[in-house]
N, C-alpha and C positions, 0 to 999 in steps of 0.2 A: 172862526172856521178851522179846519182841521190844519189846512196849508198855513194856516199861519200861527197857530200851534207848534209843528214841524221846526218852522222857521225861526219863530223862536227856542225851541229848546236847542238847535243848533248852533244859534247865536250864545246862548250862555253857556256850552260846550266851548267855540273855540274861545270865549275870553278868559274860562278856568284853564284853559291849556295854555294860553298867552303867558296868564298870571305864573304859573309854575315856571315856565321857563326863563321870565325876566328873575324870579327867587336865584333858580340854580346857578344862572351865568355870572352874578356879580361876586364872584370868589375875590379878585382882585383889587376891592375897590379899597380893604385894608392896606394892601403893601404899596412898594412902591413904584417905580417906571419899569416896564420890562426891558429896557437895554440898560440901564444902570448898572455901572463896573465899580472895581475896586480900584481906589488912589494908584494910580505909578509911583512904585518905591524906585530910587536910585537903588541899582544892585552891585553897586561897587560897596554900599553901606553893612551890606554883609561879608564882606572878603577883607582877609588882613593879609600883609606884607611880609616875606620871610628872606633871610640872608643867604646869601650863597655863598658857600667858603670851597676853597680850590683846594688842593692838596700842599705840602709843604713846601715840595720839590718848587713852585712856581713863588715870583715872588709877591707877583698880587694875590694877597688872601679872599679881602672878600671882592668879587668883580660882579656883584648884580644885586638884584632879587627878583625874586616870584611871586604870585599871587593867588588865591587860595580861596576855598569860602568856608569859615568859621566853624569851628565844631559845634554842630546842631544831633543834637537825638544820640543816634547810634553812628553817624556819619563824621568820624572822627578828620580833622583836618590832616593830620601828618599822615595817615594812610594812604590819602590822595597823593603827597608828595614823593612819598617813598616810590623810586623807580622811575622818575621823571627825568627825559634825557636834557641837558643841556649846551649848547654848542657856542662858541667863544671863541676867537681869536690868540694866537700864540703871542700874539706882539702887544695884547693888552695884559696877558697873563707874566709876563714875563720884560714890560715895561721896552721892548726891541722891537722897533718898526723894520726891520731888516727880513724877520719872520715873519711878516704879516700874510703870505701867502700859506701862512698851517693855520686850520683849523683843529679845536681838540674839544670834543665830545667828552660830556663829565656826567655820571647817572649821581642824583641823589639816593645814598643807602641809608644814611640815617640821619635823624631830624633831635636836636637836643635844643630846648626851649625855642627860639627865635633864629636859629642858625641850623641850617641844610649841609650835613659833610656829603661832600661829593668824591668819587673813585671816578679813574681813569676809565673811560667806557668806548676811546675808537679816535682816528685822526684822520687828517684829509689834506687833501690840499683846492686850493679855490682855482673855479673855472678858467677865469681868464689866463691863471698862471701856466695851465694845464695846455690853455692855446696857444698864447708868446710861446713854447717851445716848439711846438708844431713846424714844420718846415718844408719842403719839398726838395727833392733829390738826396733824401737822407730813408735810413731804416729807421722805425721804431721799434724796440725790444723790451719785451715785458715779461713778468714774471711772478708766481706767487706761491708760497706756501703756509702750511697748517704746522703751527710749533707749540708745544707745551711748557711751560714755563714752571718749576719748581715748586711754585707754591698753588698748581693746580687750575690755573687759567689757561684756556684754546685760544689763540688769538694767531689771525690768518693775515701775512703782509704783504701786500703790492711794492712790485717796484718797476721801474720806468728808466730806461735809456734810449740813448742818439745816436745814433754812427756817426762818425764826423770825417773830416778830410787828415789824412797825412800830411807831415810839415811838409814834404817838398812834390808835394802832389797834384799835377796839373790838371788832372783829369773833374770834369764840375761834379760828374754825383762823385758818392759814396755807400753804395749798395752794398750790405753785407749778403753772404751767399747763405742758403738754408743752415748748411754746417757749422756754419759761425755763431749763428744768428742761436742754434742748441748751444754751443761752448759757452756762448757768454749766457745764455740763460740758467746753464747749470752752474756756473762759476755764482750767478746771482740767488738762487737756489742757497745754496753750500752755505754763503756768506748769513744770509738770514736768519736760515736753521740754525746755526753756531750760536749767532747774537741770541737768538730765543731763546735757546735750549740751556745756556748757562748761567742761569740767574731765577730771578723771581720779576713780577711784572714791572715792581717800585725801579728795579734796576736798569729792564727795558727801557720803560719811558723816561726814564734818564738821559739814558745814551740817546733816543731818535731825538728828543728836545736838546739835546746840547754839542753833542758830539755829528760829526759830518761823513755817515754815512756812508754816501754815496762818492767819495773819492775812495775811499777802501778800493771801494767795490771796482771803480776805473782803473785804480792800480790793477788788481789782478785781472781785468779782463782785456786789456789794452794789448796784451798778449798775443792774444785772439785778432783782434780787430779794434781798431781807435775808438773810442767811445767819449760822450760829454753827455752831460745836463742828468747825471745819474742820481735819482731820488727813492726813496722808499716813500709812496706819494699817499699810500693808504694800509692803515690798522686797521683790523677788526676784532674786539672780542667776542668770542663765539660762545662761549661757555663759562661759567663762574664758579668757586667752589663755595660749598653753605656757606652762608655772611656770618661772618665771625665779628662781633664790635671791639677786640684787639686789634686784629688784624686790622680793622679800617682806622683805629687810632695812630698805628706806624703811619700811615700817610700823611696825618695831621697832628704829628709831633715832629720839631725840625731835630735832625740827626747833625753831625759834624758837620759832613760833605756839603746840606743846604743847606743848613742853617746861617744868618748873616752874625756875624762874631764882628765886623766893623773892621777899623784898622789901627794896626796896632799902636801904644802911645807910649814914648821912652817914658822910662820911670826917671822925676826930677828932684832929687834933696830938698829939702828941705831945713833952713838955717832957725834953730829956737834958743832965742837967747838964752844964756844960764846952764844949753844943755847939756855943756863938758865936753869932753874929747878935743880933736884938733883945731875946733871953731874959736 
């Protein structure tokens, strides 16, 4: 019949339409699982270890390292370390747990095979140090300025003082009055700009690493009003002039002044049989 004619050619319509699309869908049945990943590499297996050497002035040379991920392509590894800030303790630098409340910021400027020279880059002091002084029925006086230093570094210093009590002074506070409170700031002022201004930076961070600052400063301001706990509590370098690799060699070459020469040993005769004279 005609109807079932129809029905038939229908039928052998959708089974070529079936067959076509069981062909087209089995793309996949070559590869492999569609969530299948690639191995977890350990990525520390790409990354090597580089030294950190301090400047001359300090007596621990090397006090760390870094970590880095290997020069691949165009992605050279010293690039990445060039300009990396580092921050350390004064009391490890310099073997004195007495210091341990400075911290000293060191930029690595240049990388020669497996050792990072690092320059002087900023100093602090730690928090807690910052609150044991804190007190109540006292002034706090503070202070800061922008100094240039000879060999072309900005570097801007904080400093920090106490009013305290007079030796025979009954009264519990010690409130300095506005007027005071500008003397002694300009007296701290003065004192800072000077230190700045006459030197280069190697000789800055000298003096704040070794020398005691902050009694200067209470000598001349005591004048004014009694003052204690007087610290230059923060450096900052602001500006830098073009790196020069001389100029950062003077850091890491020891001069007289640091240099350890030891101590010194009598010179003792020595008796050689046969060798004449008075022996």
């Amino acid at each position: 019949s005609t109807f079932s004619r129809c029905g038939k050619r229908e039928t052998q319509f959708l089974y070529l339409k079936v067959e076509t699309m069981a062909v087209g869908k089995n793309k996949r049945l070559t590869k492999g699982k569609k969530g299948s990943r690639k191995k977890a590499q350990d990525p520390f297996l790409k990354k090597e270890w580089y030294r950190l050497q301090a400047p001359s002035m300090f007596k621990t040379k090397d006090f760390g390292k870094t970590i880095i991920t290997k020069t691949a392509g165009q992605k050279i590894a010293s690039d990445g370390l060039k300009g990396r800030i580092v921050e350390v303790s004064l009391a490890d630098l310099k073997n004195d747990n007495d210091v341990g409340y400075r911290k000293i910021k060191l930029c690595i400027e240049d990388v020669q095979g497996y050792n990072c020279l690092t320059n002087f880059h900023g100093m602090d002091m730690t928090r807690d140090k910052i609150c044991s002084l804190i007190q109540k029925r006292q002034t706090i006086i503070e202070a800061n300025v922008d100094v240039k230093t000879s060999d072309g570094y900005i570097v801007r210093m904080f400093c920090i003082a106490f009013t305290t009590k007079d030796s025979k002074q009954i009264k519990e506070t010690c409130y300095a009055k506005s007027a005071q409170v500008r003397g002694i700031r300009a007296k701290m002022v003065e004192y800072m700009a000077e230190l700045g201004n006459k030197g280069d930076l190697k000789a800055l961070v000298n003096t704040l690493i070794s020398a005691d600052c902050g009694k200067d400063i209470e000598k001349s301001a005591n004048k004014i009003f009694p003052i204690k706990e007087c610290y230059i509590r923060k450096v900052k370098v602001l500006k830098k002039p073009k790196f020069d690799v001389t100029a950062l060699m003077e850091w890491h070459t020891e001069d007289s002044k640091t240099a350890d020469t030891g101590k010194k040993v009598e010179a003792t005769e020595e008796v050689v049989a046969g060798s004449g004279g008075r022996y």
